[in-house]
C-alpha positions, 0 to 999 in steps of 0.5 A: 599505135598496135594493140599491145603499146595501148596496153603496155600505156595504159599498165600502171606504173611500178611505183603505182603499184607499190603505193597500192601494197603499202596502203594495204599493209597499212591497214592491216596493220591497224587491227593487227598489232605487232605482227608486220612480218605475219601480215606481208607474208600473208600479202605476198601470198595474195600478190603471188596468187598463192594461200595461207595456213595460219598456224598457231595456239587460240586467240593470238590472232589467226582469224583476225589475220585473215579477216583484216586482210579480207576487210582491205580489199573490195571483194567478196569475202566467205567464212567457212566454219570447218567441223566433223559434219561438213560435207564437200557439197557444203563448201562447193555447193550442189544441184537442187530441183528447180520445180518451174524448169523441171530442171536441176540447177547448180546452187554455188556455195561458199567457195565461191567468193574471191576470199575465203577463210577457212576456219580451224581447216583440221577439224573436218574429215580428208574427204571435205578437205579434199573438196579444196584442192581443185579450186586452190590449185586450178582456181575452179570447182568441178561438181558433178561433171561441170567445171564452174571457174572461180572468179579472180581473185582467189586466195583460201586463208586457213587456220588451224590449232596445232595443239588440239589433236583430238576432232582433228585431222591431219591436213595430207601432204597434197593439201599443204602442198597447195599452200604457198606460205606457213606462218605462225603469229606468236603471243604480241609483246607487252606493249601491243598488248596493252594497245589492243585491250584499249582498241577492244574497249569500243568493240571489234577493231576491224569491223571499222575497217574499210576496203583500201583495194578493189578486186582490179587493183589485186589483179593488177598487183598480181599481174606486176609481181610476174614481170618482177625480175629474176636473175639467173643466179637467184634462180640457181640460188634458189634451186640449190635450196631446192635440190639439198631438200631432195638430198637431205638424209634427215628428209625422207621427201624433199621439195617437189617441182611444184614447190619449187615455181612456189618458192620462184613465184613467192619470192617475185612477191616478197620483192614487189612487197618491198618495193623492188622489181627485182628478186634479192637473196634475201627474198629467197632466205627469208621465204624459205622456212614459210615455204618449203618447211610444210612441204617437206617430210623427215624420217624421223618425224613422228606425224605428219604436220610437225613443222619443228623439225622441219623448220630446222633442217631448212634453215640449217640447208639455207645456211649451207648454200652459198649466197650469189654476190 
């Protein structure tokens, strides 16, 4: 047997693999009520190996969206509370004198776990929001000279209030441009809600929540959602999506190259996530506002971040192309 039929033996098979995804969604899904297209959104951007900015008003559940997902998986999990005062050497870490060596010796900091929550990510300045960029796209730190990798795997789930606009900062486009999908929550139905009065009766629901993944099991997802098939004419479905945005007289900047292998990448997860190792149309239409709409900019948009506009144009240009049979 060579090498190679060893290793293709001992891959999980498709089905294992969607088993793994349901039991996660499963249990996310416990503490997180009513929002089952937020939190598969949210899994195929981990599935992807892409991130997630969660936008929305206080208190619906943006960072209970993101700690849920960290509690499912058995791995190191890092809260970064986001404000003015943070500095880049509080995230990546620094070197601090080491009086017995006589040396400097690098102090790794909380960007070094395998999920991190970036909390209200808009509150402090570009320069510290900066210090992200490498790592979310590289999945490595450089501090001073020496690149130190992160280890698999990684995901950065950010969030943010669109509406407080006071001590806050405007995420630059190459920021957004690092994260895979978008995605609101909104206010939960009436009946959910009562749901979740009753689960808060004991306490913090997903502080019961234990770990139904270990890191291997993400990395083998991750590993599957590559071999997810894609046939030509989803690619050039995809692509035509893609390029209207670049010819769009409403956008001033359309989708870039890197946010078209996202869109390729993303949809390769949705299917994986729904069960298929093949892409549909309705993967890439149902993906195209939480991916493209925060990588696109309108003329007439008064500021950056403004996603209303841009969410519409988007959907307008994907109801214009046509869809492959």
């Amino acid at each position: 047997m060579t090498p190679s039929q060893s290793v293709e033996t001992a891959a999980p098979p498709q089905q294992d693999l969607h088993v793994l995804i349901d039991r996660l969604l499963d249990n996310v899904g416990t503490v997180v009520l009513g929002k089952a297209e937020a939190i598969k959104l949210a899994v195929v951007a981990l599935l992807a190996q892409g991130h997630v900015l969660i936008e929305d008003v206080p208190g619906v559940g943006k960072t209970l969206l993101a700690r849920a997902l960290a509690a499912s998986i058995d791995c190191s999990f890092r809260r970064i509370q986001f404000t003015p005062d943070l500095l880049p050497s509080d995230v990546l870490g620094s070197s601090i004198f080491h009086a017995p060596s006589g040396e400097f010796v690098f102090k790794p900091g909380p960007l070094f776990a395998n999920v991190i929550l970036a909390d209200e990510i808009n509150r402090t300045t570009p320069r510290t929001q900066s210090a992200l960029l490498e790592a979310m796209s590289d999945r490595q730190v450089s501090v001073e000279g020496t690149t130190y990798p992160l280890a698999p795997p990684f995901i950065v789930l950010a969030t943010q209030n669109p509406y407080e606009f006071e001590g806050t900062y405007v995420l630059p486009e190459s920021q957004l441009d690092r994260f895979m999908i978008r995605l609101r929550l909104g206010y939960p139905v009436r009946s959910e809600e009562r749901r979740l009065l009753n689960d808060h009766r004991g306490g913090e629901p997903v502080a019961t929540l234990s770990p139904v993944l270990t890191a291997d099991d993400v990395v083998r997802l991750q590993e599957g959602v590559r071999k997810v098939r894609v046939d030509d004419a989803i690619a050039e479905y995809l692509l035509d999506i893609v390029h209207l945005t670049r010819r769009n007289e409403e956008l001033h900047v359309g989708v870039s190259t890197r946010g078209a292998l996202t869109f390729y990448r993303a949809a390769q997860g949705m299917a994986l996530a729904s069960g298929r190792d093949f892409v549909i149309p309705d993967d890439v239409k149902g993906l195209a506002v939480p991916v493209l709409a925060h990588r696109v900019l309108g003329k007439s948009f008064l500021q950056a971040g403004e996603f209303g506009a841009a969410e519409a144009i988007i959907r307008d240009i994907v109801d214009h192309v046509k869809v492959p049979a």
